[in-house]
C-alpha positions as CSV (number, residue, x, y, z in Angstrom):
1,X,29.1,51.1,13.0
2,X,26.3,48.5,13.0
3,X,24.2,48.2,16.4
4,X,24.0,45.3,18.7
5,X,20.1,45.5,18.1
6,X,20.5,45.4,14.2
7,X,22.8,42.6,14.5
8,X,21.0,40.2,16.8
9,X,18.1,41.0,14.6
10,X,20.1,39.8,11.1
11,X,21.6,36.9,13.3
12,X,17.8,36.3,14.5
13,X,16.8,36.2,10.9
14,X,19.7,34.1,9.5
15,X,18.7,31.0,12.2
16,X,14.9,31.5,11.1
17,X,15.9,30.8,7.4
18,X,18.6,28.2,8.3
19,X,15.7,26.3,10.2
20,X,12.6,27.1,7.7
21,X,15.1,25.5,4.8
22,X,16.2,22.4,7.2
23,X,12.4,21.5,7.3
24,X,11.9,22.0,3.9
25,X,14.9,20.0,3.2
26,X,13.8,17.1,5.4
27,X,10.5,16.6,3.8
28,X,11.6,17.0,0.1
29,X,11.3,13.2,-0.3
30,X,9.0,11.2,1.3
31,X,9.9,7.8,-1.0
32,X,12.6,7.8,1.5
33,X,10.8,7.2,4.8
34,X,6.8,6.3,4.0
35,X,6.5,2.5,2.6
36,X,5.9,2.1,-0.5
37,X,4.8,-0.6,-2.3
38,X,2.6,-2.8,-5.3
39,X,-0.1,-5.3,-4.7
40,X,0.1,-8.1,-7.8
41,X,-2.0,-11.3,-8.4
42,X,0.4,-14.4,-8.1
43,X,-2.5,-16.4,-8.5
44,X,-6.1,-17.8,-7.8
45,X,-8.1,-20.8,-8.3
46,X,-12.0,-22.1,-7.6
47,X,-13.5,-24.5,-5.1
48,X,-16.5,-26.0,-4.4
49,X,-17.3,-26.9,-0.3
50,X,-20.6,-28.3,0.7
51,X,-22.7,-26.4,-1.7
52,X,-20.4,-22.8,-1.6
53,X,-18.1,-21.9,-4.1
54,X,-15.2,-19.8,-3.2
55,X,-12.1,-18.2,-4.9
56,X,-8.9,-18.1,-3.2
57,X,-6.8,-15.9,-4.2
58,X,-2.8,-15.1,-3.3
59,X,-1.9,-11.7,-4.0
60,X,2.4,-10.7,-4.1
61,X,3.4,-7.6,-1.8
62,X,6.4,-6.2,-3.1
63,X,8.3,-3.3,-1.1
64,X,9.7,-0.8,-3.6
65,X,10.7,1.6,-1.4
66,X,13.0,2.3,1.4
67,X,11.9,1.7,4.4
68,X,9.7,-1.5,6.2
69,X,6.0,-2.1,5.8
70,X,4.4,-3.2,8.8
71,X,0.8,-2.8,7.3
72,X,-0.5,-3.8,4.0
73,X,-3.8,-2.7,2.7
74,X,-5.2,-3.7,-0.5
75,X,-8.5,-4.4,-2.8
76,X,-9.3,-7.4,-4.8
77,X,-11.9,-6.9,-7.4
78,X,-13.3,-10.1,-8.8
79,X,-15.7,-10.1,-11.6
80,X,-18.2,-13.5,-12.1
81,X,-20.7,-14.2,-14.8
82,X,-23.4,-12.9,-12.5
83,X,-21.6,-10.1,-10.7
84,X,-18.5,-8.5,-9.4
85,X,-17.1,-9.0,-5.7
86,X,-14.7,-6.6,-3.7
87,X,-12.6,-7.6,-0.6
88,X,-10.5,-5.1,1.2
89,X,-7.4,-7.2,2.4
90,X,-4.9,-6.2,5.1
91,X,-1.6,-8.4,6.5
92,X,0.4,-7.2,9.4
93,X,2.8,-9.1,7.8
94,X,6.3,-6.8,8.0
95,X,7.9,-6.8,4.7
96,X,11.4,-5.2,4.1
97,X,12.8,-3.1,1.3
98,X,13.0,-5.2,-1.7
99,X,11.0,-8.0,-0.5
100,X,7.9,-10.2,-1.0
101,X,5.3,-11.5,0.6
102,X,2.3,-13.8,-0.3
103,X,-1.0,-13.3,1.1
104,X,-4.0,-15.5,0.7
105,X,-7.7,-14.3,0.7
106,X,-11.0,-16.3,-0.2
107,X,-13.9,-14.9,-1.5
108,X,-17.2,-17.0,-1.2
109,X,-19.7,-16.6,-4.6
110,X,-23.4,-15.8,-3.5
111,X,-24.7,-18.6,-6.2
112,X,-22.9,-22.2,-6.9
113,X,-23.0,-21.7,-9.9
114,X,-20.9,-18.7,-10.6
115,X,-17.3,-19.0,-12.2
116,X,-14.5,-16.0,-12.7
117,X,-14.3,-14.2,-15.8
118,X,-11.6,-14.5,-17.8
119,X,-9.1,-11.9,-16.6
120,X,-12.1,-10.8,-14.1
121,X,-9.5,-10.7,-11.1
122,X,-7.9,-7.1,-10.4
123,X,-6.2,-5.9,-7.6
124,X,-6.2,-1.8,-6.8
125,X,-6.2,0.7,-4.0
126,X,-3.5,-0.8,-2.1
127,X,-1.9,1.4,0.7
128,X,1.3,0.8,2.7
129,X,2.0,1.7,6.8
């Protein structure tokens, strides 16, 4: 005959496991709750102001995943003939799953004289809230 105490103890055990494997089994895919996302060039172009030369450039936010992005977090890396610029970007701009969003960003050149590479614009180490 099998004791109350051995009983309550494989009962004990059995909600343990049950529980440990529900957690396990909640977090196996975190695609499906944490945005995800891609930051793209859509396209840039130079200006001259009163003596400063600028690029402005609009990058594409795309939401790949499945659930919103309320915060968008990206880097643009833009390469001159004298030197190479980086600018951290961030829009609170919500984007849904399977949209896109454009966002605009200007860099201002050191020297007047500078102009953007050819294929000298990259953007990288974008991160999605």
């Amino acid at each position: 005959m099998i004791s109350t105490k051995s009983a309550k103890n494989r009962f004990l055990a059995a909600t343990i496991i049950a529980m440990v494997a529900a957690v396990f089994a909640s977090c196996a895919d975190a695609a499906g709750w944490y945005p995800v996302g891609s930051a793209t060039v859509a396209g840039s172009y130079e200006y001259d102001d009163a003596g400063i030369r600028s690029l402005i450039v609009t990058a594409t936010i795309e939401n790949t995943g499945s659930s919103a992005i309320s915060r968008s977090t990206y880097t643009i890396t833009a390469t001159t003939d004298a030197r190479t610029y980086w600018k951290t970007v961030t829009s609170e701009t919500r984007v849904l799953p399977g949209a896109k969003i454009k966002v605009t960003s200007v860099i201002e050149y050191l020297a007047s004289t500078e102009t953007l590479k050819a294929d000298g614009l990259v953007p990288g180490d974008a991160f999605f809230e």
